[in-house]
C-alpha positions in Angstrom: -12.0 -8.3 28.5 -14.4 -7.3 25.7 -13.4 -3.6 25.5 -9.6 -4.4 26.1 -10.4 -6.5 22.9 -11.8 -3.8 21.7 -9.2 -1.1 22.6 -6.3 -3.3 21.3 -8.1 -4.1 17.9 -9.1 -0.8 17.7 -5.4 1.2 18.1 -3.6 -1.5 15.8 -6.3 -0.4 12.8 -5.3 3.0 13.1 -1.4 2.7 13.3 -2.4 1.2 9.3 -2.5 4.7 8.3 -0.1 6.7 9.6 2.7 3.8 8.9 1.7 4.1 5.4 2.0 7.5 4.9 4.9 8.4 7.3 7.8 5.2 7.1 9.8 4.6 4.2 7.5 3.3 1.4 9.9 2.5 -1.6 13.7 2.0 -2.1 15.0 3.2 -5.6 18.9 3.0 -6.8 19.8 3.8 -9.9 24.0 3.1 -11.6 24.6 6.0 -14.5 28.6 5.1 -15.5 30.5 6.7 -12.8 27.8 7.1 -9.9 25.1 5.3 -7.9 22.2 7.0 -6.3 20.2 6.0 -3.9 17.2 7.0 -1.3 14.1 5.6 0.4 10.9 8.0 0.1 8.0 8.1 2.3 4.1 8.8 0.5 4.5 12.1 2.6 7.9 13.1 1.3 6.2 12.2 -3.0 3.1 14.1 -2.1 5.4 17.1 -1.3 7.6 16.3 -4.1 4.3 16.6 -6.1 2.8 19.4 -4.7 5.6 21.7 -4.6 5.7 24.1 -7.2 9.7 24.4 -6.8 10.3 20.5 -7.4 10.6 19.1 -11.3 7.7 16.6 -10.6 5.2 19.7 -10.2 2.8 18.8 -12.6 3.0 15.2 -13.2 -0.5 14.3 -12.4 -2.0 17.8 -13.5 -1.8 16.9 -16.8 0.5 19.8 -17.9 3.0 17.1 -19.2 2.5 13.9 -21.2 4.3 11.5 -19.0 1.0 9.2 -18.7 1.0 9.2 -22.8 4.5 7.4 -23.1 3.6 3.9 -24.3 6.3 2.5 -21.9 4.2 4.0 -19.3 1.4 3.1 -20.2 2.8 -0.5 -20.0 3.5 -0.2 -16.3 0.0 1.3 -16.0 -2.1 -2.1 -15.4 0.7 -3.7 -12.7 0.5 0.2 -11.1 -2.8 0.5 -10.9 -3.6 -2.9 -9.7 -1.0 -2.1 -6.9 -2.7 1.3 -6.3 -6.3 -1.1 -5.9 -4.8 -3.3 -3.4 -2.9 -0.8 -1.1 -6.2 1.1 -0.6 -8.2 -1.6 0.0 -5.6 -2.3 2.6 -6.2 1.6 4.2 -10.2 1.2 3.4 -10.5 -1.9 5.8 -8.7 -0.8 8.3 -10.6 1.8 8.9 -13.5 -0.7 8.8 -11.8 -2.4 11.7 -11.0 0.4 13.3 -15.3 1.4 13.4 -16.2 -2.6 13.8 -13.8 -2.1 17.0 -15.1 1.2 18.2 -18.7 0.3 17.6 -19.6 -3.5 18.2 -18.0 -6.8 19.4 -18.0 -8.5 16.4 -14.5 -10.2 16.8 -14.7 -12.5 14.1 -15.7 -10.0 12.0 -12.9 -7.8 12.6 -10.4 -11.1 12.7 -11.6 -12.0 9.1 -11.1 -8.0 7.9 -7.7 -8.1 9.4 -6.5 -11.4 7.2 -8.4 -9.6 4.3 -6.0 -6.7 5.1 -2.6 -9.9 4.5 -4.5 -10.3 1.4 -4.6 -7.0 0.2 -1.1 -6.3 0.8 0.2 -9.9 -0.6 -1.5 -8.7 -3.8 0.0 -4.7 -3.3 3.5 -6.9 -3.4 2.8 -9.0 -5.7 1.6 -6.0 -8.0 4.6 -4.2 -7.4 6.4 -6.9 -8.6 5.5 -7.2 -11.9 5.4 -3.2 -11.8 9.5 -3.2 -11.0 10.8 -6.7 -13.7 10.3 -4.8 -16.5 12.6 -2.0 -14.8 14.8 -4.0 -13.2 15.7 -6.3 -16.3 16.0 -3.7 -18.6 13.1 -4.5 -20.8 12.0 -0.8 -20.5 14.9 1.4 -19.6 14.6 4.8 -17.8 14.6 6.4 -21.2 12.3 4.8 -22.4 10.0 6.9 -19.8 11.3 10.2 -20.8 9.4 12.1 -23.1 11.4 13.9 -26.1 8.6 15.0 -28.4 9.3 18.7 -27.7 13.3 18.5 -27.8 15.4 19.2 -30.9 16.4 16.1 -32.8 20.1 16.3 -31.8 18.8 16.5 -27.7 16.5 14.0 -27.9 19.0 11.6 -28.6 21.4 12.6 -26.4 18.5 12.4 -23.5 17.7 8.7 -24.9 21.2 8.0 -25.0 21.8 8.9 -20.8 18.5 7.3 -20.2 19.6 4.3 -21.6 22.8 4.7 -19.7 20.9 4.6 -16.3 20.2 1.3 -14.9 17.7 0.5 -12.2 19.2 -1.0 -9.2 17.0 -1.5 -6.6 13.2 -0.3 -6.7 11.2 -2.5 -3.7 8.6 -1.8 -1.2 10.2 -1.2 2.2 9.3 -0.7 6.3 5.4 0.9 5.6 4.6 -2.2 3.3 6.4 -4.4 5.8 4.5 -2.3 8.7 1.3 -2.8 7.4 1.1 -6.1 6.9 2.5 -7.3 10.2 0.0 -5.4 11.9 -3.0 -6.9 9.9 -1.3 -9.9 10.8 -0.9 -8.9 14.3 -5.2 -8.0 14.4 -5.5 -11.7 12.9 -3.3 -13.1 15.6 -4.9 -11.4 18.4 -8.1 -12.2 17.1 -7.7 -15.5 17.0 -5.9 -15.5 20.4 -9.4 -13.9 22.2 -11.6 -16.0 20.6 -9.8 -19.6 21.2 -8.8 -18.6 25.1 -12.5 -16.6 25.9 -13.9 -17.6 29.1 -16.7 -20.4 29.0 -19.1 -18.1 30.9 -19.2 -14.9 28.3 -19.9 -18.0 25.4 -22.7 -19.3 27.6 -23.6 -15.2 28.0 -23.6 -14.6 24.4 -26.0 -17.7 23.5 -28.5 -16.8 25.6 -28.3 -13.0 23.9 -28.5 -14.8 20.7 -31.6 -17.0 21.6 -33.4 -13.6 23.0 -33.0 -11.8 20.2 -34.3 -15.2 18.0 -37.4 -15.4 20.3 -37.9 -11.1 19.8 -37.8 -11.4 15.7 -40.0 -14.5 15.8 -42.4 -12.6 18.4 
């Protein structure tokens, strides 16, 4: 029963990953007058997005724009970043898991990593949160976030005036968030499960290891 403990634990820690970088991540909709738009996006779809030298991001992070110098922006930052903190803290431990599992039997180790992972991600959602009011209630508007410091007086205006005509819909975490936490959830569970229904015998088997390897420090 140990390594189908271990096997289980093991294979849930590393779905972690590829559900956060593979489902849908975020659902964005914005209303501009006389059209809605819509999508989800996956972090593999915005690192290609990013990284493709044909797509307007291209350059975001490289520091060839000043995007991160908008004062709006730099009002998201603190919420953003905090989210950024807990969501790889999330990834980090289960990887941690996913060794713990693959190297040891420490089950209530790996039971207390996996409700530090529902931790993690009730702060990534609760980050995100106050990342999407300010959006979301118009308090900073999506031209607010658009930097006219290069454009002619007369375009800069009308670029603040159809920014200010776009409202924010929707902007929420969606089925990798979701994923994510139900399966730290589901390492917890299962955890829990093993450890309240093990068999009397592998206890008794495990205090006499622990009493051997007492007597072998003290000797």
């Amino acid at each position: 029963m140990k390594i189908v403990f271990r096997i289980v634990t093991a294979a849930l820690a590393l779905c972690v990953i590829p559900a956060a970088y593979f489902l849908s991540f975020l659902k964005f909709g914005f209303s501009a007058v006389v059209m809605n738009i819509a999508d989800d996006i996956s972090i593999s779809r915005a690192v290609t997005a990013l990284t493709d030298e044909t797509s307007p991001l291209n350059g975001l992070f490289s520091g060839s724009g000043n995007f991160f110098e908008n004062e709006w922006v730099q009002s998201l930052m603190p919420a953003a970043i905090s989210f950024l903190v807990f969501f790889a803290i999330a990834i980090i431990l289960s990887l941690v898991i996913f060794f713990f599992a693959v190297f040891s039997n420490k089950r209530l180790a790996m039971t207390c990593l996996g409700g530090g992972g529902i931790i993690a991600m009730i702060g990534a959602y609760i980050s995100f949160g106050r990342f999407a009011a300010p959006l979301m209630d118009g308090t900073i508007s999506v031209g607010n976030l658009i930097s006219t410091e290069d454009l002619s007086a007369l375009l800069s205006i009308a670029v603040q005036f159809l920014g200010s005509a776009i409202k924010v819909e929707i902007l929420q975490l969606t089925s990798a968030t979701l994923i994510m936490t139900l399966i730290f959830a589901a390492i917890v569970i299962w955890g829990l499960a093993y450890m309240l229904t093990e068999d009397e015998s592998e206890k008794q088997q495990r205090r006499v290891k622990k009493e051997k390897m007492k007597k072998k420090k003290k000797a």
